[in-house]
N, C-alpha and C positions, 0 to 999 in steps of 0.2 A: 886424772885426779886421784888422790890417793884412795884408798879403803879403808877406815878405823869404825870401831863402834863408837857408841855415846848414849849415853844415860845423862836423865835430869829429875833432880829432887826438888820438891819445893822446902826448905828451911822453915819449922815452925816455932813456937815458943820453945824454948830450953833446946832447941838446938836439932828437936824431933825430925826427923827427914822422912816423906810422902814421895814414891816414883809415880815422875809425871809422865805423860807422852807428849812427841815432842808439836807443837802446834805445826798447822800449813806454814809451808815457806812462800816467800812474794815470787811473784810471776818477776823476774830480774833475768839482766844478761850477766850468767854466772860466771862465763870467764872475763869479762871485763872487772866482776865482783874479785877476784881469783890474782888477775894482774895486779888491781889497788894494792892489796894484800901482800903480795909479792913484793912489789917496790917499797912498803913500810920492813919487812924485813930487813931488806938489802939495801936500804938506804943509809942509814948511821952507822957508826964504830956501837954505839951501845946498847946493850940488849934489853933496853926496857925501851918503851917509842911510848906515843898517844896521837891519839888521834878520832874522826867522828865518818859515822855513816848518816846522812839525811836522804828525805825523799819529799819532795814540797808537800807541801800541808801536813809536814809531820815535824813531832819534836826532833832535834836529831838524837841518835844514839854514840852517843862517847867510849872511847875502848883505853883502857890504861891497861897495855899489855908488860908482861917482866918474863924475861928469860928464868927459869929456877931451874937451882945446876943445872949441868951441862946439858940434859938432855929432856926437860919436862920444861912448863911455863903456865904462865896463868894471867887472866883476862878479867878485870874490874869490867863490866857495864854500868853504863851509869845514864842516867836522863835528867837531865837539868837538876843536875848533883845529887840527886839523890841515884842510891845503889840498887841495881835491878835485879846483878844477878856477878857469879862469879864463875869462869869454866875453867878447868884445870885440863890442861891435855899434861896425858901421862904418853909417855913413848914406851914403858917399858925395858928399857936398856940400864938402867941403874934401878932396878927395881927394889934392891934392899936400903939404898939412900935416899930413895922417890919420895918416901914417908919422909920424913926429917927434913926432906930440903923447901919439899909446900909446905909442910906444916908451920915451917919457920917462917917461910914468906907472909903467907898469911896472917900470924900473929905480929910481923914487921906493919903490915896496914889495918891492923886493928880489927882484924877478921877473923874470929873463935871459928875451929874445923869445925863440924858438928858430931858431937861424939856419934861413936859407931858406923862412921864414911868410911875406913879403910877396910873395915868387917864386910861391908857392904857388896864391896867391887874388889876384894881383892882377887878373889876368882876369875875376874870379870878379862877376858881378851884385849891384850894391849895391840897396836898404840888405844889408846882410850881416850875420849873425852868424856868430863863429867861436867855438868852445869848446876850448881846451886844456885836456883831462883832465891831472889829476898822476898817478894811478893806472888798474889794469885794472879796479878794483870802483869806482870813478865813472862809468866807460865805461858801464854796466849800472847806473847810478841813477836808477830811475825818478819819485822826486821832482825830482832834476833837471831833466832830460829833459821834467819836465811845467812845471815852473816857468819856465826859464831865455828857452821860447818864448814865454810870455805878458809878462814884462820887456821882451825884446825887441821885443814888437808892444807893446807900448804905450807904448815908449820912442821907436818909430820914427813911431805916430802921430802925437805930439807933433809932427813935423815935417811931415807928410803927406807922409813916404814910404811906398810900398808900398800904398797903400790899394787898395781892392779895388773892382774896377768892374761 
């Protein structure tokens, strides 16, 4: 499995961002979590997919993933439509059009950055994931929290970033 960092913010009024820690992950079989993930990559011609994770007696969680340029992407969450949370994995590899190409994505689906994200983590060790919670009860989603890093590494695979030596 690959090796990238990740950072997660909870998103406040006017756009404020709080670093969270990331909650327990589910007791899951992660390569099985890892293959699903896998086969939504490599499945279509087009680089944006959807698709849902469930686990009985739970809501399911919805992922509307989008390729942004060539080498970054980003991940809508979402739970019976409403918006949970959004993760941007940065690879690092176009890093001076990294800015501009999420930015733009985002403003495409009606999702204001929150000023002072790039200030933030621009230091911060790529490939990267960043997760901006909409709410306190995504913060503490532990289907998330299990899913969002397995996307992640096997999005960042794809590039052979992060691999593990």
């Amino acid at each position: 499995m690959s090796r990238f960092d990740g950072i997660s913010f909870l998103v406040g009024p006017g756009g404020s961002l709080a670093a969270v820690p990331p909650p327990d992950q589910l007791d899951v079989d992660a390569e099985e979590l890892a293959r699903h993930v896998h086969r939504s990559f490599v499945a279509g011609p087009t680089p944006n997919f959807r698709g849902e994770f469930g686990l009985p007696n739970h809501p399911k969680l919805v992922y509307d993933w989008e390729t942004v340029g060539h080498t970054s992407g980003m991940v809508i969450w979402t739970r019976r439509d409403e918006l949970k949370a959004v993760s941007l994995m940065l690879s690092g590899f176009m890093a001076p059009t990294e800015v501009k190409t999420v930015e733009a994505a985002m403003t495409r689906r009606g999702l204001p950055l929150p000023p002072g994200l790039w200030q933030r983590i621009e230091g911060d060790r790529r490939p990267l994931m960043v997760t901006l919670h909409a709410d306190v009860r995504s913060v503490g989603d532990m289907m998330l929290a299990t899913v969002a890093p397995v996307m992640a590494a096997a999005f960042f695979a794809m590039f052979g970033t992060g691999e593990e030596s």
